[in-house]
C-alpha positions in Angstrom: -126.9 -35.9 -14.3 -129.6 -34.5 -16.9 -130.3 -37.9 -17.5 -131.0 -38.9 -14.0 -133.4 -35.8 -13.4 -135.6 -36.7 -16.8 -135.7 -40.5 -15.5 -136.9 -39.4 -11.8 -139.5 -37.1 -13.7 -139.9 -39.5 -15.9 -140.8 -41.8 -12.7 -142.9 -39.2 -10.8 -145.5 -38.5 -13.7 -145.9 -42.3 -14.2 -146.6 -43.1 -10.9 -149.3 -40.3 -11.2 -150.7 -42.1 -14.3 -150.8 -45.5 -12.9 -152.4 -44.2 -9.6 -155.4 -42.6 -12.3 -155.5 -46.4 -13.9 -156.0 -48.1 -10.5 -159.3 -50.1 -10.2 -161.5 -49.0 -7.6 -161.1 -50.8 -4.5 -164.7 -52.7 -4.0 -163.9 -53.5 -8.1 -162.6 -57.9 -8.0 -159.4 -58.4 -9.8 -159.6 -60.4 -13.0 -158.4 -63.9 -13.5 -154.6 -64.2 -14.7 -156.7 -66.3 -17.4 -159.0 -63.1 -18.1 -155.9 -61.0 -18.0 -153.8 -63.3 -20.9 -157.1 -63.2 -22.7 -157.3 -59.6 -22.4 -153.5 -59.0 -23.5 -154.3 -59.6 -27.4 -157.4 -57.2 -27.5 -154.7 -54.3 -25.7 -152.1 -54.7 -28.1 -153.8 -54.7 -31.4 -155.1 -51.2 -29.9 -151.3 -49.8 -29.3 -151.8 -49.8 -26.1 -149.4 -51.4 -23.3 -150.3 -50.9 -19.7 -148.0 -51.1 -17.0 -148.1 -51.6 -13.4 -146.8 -49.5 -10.6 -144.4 -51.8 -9.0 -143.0 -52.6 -12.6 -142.5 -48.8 -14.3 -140.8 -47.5 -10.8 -138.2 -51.6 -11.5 -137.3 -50.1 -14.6 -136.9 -46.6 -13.6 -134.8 -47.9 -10.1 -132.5 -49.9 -12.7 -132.6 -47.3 -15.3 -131.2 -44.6 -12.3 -128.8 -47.1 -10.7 -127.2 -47.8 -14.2 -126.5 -44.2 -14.6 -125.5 -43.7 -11.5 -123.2 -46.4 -11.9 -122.0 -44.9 -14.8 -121.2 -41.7 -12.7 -119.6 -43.3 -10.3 -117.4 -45.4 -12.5 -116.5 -42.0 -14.4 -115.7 -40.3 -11.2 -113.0 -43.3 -10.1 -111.4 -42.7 -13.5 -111.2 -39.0 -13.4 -110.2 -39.6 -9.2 -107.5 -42.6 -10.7 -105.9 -40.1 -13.4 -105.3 -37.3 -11.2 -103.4 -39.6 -8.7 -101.0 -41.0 -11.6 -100.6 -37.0 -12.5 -99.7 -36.1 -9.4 -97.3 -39.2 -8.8 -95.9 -38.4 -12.1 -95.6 -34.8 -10.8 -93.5 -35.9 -8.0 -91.4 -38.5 -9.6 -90.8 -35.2 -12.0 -89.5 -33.3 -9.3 -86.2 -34.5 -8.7 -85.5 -33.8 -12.2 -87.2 -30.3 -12.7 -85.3 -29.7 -9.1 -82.4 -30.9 -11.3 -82.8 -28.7 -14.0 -83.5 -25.7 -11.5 -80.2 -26.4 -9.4 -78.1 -26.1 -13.5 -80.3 -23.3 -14.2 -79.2 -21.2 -10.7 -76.0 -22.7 -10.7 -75.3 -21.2 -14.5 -76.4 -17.9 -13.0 -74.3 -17.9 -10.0 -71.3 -18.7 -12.7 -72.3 -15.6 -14.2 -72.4 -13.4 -11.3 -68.3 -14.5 -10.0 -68.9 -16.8 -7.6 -66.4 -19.9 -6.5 -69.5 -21.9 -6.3 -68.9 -23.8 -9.7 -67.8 -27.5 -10.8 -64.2 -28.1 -11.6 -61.5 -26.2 -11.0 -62.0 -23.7 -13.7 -61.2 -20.5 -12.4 -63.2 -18.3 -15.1 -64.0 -15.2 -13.0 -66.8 -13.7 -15.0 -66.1 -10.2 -13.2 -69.2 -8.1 -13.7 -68.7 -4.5 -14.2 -68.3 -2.7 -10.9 -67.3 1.0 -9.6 -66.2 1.6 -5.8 -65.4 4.7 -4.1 -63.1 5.0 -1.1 -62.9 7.9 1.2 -60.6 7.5 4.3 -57.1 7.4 6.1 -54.5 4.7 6.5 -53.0 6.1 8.9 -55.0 8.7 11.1 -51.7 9.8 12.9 -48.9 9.8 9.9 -49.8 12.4 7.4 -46.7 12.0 5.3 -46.2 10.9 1.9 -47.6 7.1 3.0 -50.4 8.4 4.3 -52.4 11.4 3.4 -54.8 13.3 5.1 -58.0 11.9 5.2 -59.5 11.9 1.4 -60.8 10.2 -1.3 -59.2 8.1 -3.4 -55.7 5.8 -4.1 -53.4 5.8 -1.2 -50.9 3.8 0.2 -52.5 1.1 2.1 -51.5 -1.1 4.9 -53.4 -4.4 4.4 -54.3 -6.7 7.6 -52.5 -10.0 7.4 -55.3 -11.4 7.6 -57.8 -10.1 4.4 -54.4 -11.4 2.3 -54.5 -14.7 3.3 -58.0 -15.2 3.4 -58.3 -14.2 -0.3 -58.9 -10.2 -0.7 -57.2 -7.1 -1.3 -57.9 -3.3 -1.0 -54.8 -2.5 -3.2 -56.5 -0.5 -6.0 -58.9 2.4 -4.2 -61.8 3.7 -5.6 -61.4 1.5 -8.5 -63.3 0.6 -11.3 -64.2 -2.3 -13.8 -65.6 -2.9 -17.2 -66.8 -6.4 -18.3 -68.4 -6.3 -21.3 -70.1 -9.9 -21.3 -72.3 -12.4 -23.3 -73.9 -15.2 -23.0 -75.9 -17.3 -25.3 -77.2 -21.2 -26.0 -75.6 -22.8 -28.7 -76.9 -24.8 -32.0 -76.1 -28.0 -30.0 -78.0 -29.4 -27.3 -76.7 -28.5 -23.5 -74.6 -25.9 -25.2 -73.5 -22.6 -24.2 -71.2 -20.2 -25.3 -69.5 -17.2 -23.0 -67.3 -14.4 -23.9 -66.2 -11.1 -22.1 -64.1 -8.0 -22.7 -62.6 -7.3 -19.7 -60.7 -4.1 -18.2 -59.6 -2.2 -15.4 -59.6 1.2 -14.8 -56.3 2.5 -12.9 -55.9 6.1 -12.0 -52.7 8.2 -10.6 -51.8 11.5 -10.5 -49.3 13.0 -12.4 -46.4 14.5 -10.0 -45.5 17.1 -12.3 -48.9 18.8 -13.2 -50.6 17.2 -10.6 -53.1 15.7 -13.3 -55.3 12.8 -13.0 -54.2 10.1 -15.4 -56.6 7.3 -16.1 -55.7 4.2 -18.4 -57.4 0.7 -19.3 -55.8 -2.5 -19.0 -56.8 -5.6 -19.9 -58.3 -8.0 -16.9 -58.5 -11.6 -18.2 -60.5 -11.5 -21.2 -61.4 -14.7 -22.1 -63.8 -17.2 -25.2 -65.4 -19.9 -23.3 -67.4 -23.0 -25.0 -69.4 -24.9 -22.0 -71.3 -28.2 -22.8 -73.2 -29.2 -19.6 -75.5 -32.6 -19.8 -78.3 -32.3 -17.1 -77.0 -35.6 -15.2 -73.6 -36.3 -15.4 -71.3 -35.1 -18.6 -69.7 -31.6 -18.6 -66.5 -30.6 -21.2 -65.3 -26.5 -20.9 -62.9 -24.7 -23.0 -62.1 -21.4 -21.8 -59.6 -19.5 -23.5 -57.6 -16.6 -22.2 -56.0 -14.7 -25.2 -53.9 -11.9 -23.3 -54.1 -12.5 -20.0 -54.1 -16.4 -17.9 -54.0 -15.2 -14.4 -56.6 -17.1 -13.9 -55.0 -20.4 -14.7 -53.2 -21.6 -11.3 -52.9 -24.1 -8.7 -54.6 -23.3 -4.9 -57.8 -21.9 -3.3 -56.7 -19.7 -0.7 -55.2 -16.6 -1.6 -52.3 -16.9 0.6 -51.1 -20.0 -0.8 -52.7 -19.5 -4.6 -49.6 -20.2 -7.1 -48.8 -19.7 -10.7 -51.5 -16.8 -11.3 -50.1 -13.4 -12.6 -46.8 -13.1 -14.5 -44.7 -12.6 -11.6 -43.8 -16.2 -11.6 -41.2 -15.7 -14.3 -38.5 -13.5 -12.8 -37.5 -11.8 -16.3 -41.1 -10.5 -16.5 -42.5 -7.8 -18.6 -45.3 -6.1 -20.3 -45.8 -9.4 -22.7 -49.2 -10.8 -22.9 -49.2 -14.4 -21.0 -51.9 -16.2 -23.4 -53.5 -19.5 -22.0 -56.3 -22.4 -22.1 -57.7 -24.7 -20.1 -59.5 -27.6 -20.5 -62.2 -29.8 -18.6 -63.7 -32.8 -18.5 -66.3 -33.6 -15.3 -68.7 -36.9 -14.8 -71.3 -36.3 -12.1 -69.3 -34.7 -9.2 -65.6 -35.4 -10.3 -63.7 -33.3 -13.2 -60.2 -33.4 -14.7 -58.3 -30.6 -16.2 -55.5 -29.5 -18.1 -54.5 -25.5 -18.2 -51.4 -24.1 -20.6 -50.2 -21.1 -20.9 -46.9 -19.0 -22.0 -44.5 -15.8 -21.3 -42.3 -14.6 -24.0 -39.6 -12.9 -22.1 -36.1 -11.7 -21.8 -33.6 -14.6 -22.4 -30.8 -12.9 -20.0 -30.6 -9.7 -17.1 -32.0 -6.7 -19.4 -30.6 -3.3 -18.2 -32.4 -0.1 -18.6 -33.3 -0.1 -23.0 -30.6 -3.1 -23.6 -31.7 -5.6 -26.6 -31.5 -8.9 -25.3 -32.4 -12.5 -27.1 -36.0 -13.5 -26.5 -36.9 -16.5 -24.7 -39.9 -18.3 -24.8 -41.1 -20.3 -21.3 -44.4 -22.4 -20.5 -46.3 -23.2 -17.8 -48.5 -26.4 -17.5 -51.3 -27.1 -14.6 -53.8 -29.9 -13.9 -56.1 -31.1 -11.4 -58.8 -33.4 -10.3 -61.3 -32.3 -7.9 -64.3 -34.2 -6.4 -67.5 -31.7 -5.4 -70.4 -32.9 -3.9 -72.9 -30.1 -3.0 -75.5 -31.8 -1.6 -73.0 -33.3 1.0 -71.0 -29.8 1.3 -67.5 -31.9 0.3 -65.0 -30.8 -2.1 -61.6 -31.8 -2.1 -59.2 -31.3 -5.1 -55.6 -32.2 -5.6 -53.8 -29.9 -8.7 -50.1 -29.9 -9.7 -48.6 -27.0 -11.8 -44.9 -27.3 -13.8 -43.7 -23.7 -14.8 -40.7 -23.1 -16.8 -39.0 -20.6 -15.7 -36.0 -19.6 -18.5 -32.2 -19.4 -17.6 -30.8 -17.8 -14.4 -29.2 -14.8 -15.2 -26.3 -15.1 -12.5 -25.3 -18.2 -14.1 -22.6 -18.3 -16.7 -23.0 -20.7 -19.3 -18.8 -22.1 -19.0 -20.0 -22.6 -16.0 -22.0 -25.5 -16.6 -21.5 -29.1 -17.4 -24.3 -29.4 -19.5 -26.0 -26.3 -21.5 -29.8 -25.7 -19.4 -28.7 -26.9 -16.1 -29.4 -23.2 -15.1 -32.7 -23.3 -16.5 -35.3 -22.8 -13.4 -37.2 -25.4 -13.6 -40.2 -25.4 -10.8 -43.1 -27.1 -9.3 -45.8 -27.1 -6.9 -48.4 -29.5 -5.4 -51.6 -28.4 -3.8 -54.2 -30.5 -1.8 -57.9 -29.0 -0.6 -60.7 -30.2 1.4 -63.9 -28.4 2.2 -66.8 -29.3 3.9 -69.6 -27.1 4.8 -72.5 -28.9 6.5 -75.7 -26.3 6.6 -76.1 -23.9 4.2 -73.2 -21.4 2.7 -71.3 -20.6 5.1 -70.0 -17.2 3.1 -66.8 -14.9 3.3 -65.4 -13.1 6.2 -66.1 -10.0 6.7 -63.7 -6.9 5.0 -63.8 -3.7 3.2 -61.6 -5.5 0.7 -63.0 -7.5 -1.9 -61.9 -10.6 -4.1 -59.3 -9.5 -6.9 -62.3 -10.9 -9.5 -64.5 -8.6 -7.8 -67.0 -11.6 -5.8 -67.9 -11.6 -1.8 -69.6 -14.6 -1.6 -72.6 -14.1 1.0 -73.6 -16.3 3.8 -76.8 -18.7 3.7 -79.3 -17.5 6.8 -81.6 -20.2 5.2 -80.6 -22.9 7.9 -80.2 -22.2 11.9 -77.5 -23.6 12.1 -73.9 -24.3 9.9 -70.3 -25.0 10.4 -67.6 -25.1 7.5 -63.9 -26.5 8.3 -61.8 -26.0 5.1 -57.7 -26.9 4.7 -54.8 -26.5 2.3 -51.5 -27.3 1.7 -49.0 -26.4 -1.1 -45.6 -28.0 -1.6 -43.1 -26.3 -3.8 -39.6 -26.6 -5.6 -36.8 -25.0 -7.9 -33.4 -25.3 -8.7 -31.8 -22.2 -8.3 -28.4 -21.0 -8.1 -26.4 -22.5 -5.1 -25.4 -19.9 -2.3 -22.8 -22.5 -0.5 -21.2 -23.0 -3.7 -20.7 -19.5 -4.3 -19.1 -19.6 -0.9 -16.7 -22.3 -1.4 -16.2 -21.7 -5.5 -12.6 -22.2 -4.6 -12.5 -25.9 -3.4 -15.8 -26.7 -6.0 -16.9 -28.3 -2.5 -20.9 -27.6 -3.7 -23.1 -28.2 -6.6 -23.4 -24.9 -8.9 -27.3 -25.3 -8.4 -29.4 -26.8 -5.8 -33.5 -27.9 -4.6 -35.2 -24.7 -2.9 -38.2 -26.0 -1.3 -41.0 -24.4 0.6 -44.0 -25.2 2.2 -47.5 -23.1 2.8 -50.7 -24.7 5.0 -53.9 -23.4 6.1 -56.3 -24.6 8.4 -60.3 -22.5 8.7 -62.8 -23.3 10.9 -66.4 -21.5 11.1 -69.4 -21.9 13.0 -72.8 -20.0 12.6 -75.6 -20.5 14.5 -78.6 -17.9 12.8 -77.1 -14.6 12.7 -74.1 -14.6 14.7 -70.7 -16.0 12.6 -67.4 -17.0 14.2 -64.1 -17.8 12.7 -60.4 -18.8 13.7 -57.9 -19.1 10.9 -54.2 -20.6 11.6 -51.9 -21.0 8.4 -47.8 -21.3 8.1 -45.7 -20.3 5.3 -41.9 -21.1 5.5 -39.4 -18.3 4.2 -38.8 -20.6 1.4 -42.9 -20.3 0.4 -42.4 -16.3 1.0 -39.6 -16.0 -1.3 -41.0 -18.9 -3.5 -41.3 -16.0 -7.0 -38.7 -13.6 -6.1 -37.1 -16.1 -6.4 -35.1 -16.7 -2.8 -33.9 -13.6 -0.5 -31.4 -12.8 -2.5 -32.5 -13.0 -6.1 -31.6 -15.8 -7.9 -30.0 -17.9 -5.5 -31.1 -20.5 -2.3 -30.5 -19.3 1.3 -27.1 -20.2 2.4 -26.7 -23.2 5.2 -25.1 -20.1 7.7 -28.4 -18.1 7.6 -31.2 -18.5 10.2 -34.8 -18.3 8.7 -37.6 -18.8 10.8 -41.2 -19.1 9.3 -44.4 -17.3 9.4 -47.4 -18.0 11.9 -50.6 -16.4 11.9 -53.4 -17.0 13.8 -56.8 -14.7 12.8 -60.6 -15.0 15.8 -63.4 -13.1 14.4 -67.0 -12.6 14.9 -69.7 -11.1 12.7 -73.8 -10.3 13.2 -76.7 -10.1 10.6 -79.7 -8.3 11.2 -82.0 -5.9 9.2 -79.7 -6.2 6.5 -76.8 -5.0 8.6 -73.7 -7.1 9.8 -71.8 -6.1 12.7 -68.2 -7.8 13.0 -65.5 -7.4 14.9 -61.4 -9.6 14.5 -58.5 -10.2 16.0 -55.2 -11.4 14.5 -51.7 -12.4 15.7 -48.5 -12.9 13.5 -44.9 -14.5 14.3 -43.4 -13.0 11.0 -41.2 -14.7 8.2 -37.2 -13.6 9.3 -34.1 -13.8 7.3 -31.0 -13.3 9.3 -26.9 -13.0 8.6 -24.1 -12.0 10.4 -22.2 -9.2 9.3 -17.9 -8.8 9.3 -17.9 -8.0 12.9 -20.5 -10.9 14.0 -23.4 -8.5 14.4 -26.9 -10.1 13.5 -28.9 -8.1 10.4 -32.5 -9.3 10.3 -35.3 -9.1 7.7 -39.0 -9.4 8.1 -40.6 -10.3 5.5 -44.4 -9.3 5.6 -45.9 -10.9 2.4 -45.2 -13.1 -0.6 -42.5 -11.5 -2.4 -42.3 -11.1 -6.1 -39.6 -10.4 -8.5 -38.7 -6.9 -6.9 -35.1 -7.3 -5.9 -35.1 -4.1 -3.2 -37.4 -2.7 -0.6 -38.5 0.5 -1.7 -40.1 3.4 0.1 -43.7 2.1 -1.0 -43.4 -1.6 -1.1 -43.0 -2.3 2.4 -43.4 -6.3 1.7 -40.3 -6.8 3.5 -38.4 -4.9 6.3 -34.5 -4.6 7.2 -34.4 -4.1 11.0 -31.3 -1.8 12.6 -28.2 -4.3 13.4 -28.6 -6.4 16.0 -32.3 -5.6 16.5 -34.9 -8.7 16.4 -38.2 -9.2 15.2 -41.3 -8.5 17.2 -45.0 -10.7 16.7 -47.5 -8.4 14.8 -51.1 -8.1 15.6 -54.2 -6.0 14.7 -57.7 -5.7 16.1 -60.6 -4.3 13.6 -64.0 -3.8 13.3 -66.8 -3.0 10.7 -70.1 -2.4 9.7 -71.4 -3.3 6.3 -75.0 -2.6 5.2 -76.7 -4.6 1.7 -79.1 -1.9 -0.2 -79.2 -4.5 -2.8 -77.7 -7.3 -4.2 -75.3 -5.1 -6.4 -75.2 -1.7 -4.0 -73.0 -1.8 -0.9 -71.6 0.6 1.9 -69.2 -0.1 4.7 -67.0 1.7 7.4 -64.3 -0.2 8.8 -61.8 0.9 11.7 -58.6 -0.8 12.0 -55.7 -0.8 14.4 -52.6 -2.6 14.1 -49.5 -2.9 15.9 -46.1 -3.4 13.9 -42.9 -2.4 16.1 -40.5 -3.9 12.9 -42.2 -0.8 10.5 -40.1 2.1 10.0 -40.6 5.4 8.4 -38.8 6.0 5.1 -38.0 9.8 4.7 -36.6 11.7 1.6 -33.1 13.1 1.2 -31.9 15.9 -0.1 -30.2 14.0 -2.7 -33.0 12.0 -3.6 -32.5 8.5 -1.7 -34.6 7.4 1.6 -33.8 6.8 4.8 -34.9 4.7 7.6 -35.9 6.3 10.8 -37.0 4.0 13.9 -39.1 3.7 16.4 -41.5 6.3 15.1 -44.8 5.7 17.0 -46.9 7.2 14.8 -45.9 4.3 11.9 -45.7 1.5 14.4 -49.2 1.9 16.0 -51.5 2.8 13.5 -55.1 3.4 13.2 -57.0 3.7 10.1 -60.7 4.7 9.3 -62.3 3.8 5.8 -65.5 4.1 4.3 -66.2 2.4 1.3 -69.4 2.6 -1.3 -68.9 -0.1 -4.1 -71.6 -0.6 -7.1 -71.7 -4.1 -9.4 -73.9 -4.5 -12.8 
């Protein structure tokens, strides 16, 4: 530009000079053959005159070449930026790429299901809650206190179990201490984290508060993530596996916690998994093992040790851009010898080993954004509430499960008929679990229905059967478990508003007694290995003679606010309606017993208020 503004100077004072060098007008011009003449006598004096017309040609050509050369300049610079910003957005998947791995490692961090694969590595974060409230507002005996603060008995909705929650544990508290840091190798990272739970009782002699620590599923992890399609995970659990199992639904979630083995104890359960994933499909393999009690130990007895195994596996298929996952996972669990079993009884030595299985198939598919959680004053058992995505108007989820199952266990008809040998001394116990969840959300207001089915078989699955150890005889009449949950929720300011329904046809067990007359059992929840109803695990329920079961249902509502993303509050008032509950009251000699038709356990309203902190 400088030189354009000298060469128009340039041109200005010339055109002055050459108007002072113009011959007068009454003045003849010269002859072209005076003017070659004169050209010689010019030059040998220096001097070179030049006319108007001619100094402003070169000037005109001078300016156009430069501003040719600006313009050619400004095309390039104008040409560059347009192949930077194409390169820019032909960058973007990739950075868009990188961003997703990036959040996605975070939300791995934080507890969330939202992960690849079906490792279930629960990164619990460290977390504190306190409870203040009332089970029961109109039983204030020994399973329900006045209202206070702290651990109580508890009477759980149907509902928050199946769905994957629990408020078991009161004003609880967790310590995680966790790391996490990039590796020498490329795509690298490596994860590790102390875990514990705080559990606190009081004593019932002095009336003290007791608190212990016990190990929650520490575990070593070793992750190797390529940005476009390879993944391989290690994650080792070195006292605790519970986290190694087959399902996605709490409800119908098998091969978790030590329970599975009947001749349980305090042994660690130790276990691995590994995984393998290309793009949106993985493959793993999970092991883990129980040391345990080879036959029935009584009170301080020495018994042989036995050492059993569980394997799992599973592919799964998740595509988050489409909202589908579906997974299909199969777990083999070794359950050692069955205590009521002789050995001369047998054929062959083992054929009383318990020897079980289960398959499980999912499918998901969210279209919109995260559709989230229901709504509860419960949380997940590795500490996570997933919340839901207000980022699109509108989105619907529809999510379903089923879990097959089978043992051998000991053979009930044969016992009956040991006599004649008419029956096998062991035989198949199979059972069967489904879920179906649907969910639509459209902005701020949620609604859900939930339907699932769990035979008695399914219920009974870990205890193992009614009667421990054995199938349910051919004579018995079982019916199985229905459940169907509505609920509703609103977000605003912060705030959601919900409100739920739910109805349950319970799980029965029924015999007939010497004189004909029918004795029933409910059965609430999933059993374990406990072999009696006690006054505090009401899990199952023995109705007076000849009495049947009655359908179950609750109604509930709460209000939850979100200070932050780790500070919570919520109230929560609950009524439910359970005509087969009755109220267990102490003897003098130190045994329970049942008292019916007590309105104040059967129709029972509760009131909680809950403030829970994460870090």
């Amino acid at each position: 530009m400088k030189k354009v503004i000298f060469l128009i100077s340039l041109l200005f004072v010339f055109s002055l000079f050459a108007q002072e060098a113009e011959p007068e007008e009454n003045e003849t011009e010269a002859p072209v053959e005076e003017a070659a003449e004169a050209a010689p006598a010019k030059a040998d004096n220096d001097k070179i005159t030049v006319s108007k017309e001619e100094l402003a040609k070169l000037v005109r050509e001078a300016v156009a070449e430069e501003m040719a050369k600006k313009e050619a300049e400004k095309k390039e610079a104008e040409t560059k930026s347009e192949e930077t910003v194409t390169a820019q957005a032909e960058a973007k998947p990739e950075e868009a790429e990188k961003t997703e791995e990036k959040a996605e490692e975070k939300k791995e961090i934080h507890g969330t299901e939202d992960t690849n694969g079906l490792i279930q590595t629960s990164y619990t974060k460290s977390s504190i809650a306190f409870i203040m409230g009332d089970d029961n507002l109109r039983d204030n005996s020994q399973y329900s206190p006045k209202w206070d603060i702290g651990s109580r008995y508890e009477y759980e909705d149907f509902a928050d179990r199946v769905y994957g929650y629990s408020n078991n544990v009161k004003s609880s508290t967790k310590l995680s201490l966790f790391h996490e840091e990039k590796g020498f190798l490329p795509y690298l990272t490596a994860r590790m984290s102390l875990s514990f739970a705080m559990y606190n009782a009081v004593d019932a002699m002095s009336d003290k508060l007791i608190t212990s620590l016990k190990e929650d599923r520490s575990f070593l992890e070793i992750d190797f993530r390529h940005p476009t399609s390879h993944r391989f995970n290690i994650t080792l659990y070195p006292y605790n596996a519970d986290n190694i199992a087959i399902g996605t639904l709490r409800g119908l979630r098998w091969g978790g916690n030590a329970s599975v083995w009947p001749q349980s104890d305090s042994s660690p359960v130790p276990g691995f998994q590994v995984l393998y994933g290309y793009s949106d499909f993985s493959i793993y393999f999970g092991f883990k093992a129980h040391a345990q009690s080879k036959t029935d130990k009584l009170s301080t007895e020495i018994v042989p040790k036995e050492t059993v195994y569980g394997f799992f596996g599973g592919l799964t298929y998740n595509n988050k851009p489409l909202g589908l996952k579906a997974s299909l996972q199969g777990a083999f669990i070794d359950k050692g010898d069955n205590v009521n079993i002789s050995d001369s009884l047998l054929k062959k030595p083992g054929d009383d080993t318990i020897k079980s299985y289960g398959i499980d198939a999912y499918l998901e598919y969210n279209n919109g954004s995260k559709f989230g959680d229901p709504l509860g004053i419960n949380s997940y058992s590795d500490g996570t509430w997933i919340r839901p995505d207000y980022t699109t108007d509108i989105s619907w989820r529809i999510r379903g499960e089923y879990l097959f199952q089978n043992e051998r266990l000991q053979n009930a008809d044969y016992l009956a008929s040991a006599k004649n040998k008419a029956q096998p001394i062991t035989d198949d116990y199979f059972a069967h679990g489904a879920a179906v969840d649907l969910g639509f959300r459209f902005k701020g207001l949620r609604t859900m229905f939930l339907y699932s089915y769990r035979d008695l078989s399914f219920m009974t699955f870990d205890a193992p059967g009614v009667n421990p150890w054995t199938t349910i005889p051919s004579e018995a009449k079982q019916t199985p478990e229905h459940m169907f949950t509505v609920s509703a929720d609103y977000f605003v300011w912060n705030f959601w508003f919900g409100a739920s329904f739910g109805y349950k046809i319970p799980a029965t067990y029924t015999v007939k007694d010497e004189n004909g007359r029918k004795n029933t059992m409910v059965i609430r929840e999933r059993l374990s290995t406990d072999a009696v109803s006690t006054a505090f695990d009401r899990t199952r329920e023995m109705l007076p003679t000849g009495r049947n079961a009655l359908d179950i249902f609750f109604v509930k509502a709460d209000i939850k606010y979100q200070f932050s993303d780790s500070f919570t509050a919520m109230l929560e008032y609950s009524f439910t309606r359970d005509h087969n509950r009755q109220r267990m009251v102490a003897q003098e000699d130190g045994t329970y017993k049942s008292e019916s038709d007590v309105i104040e356990v059967m129709d029972v309203h509760g009131l909680m208020f809950l403030v829970e902190g994460r870090f």
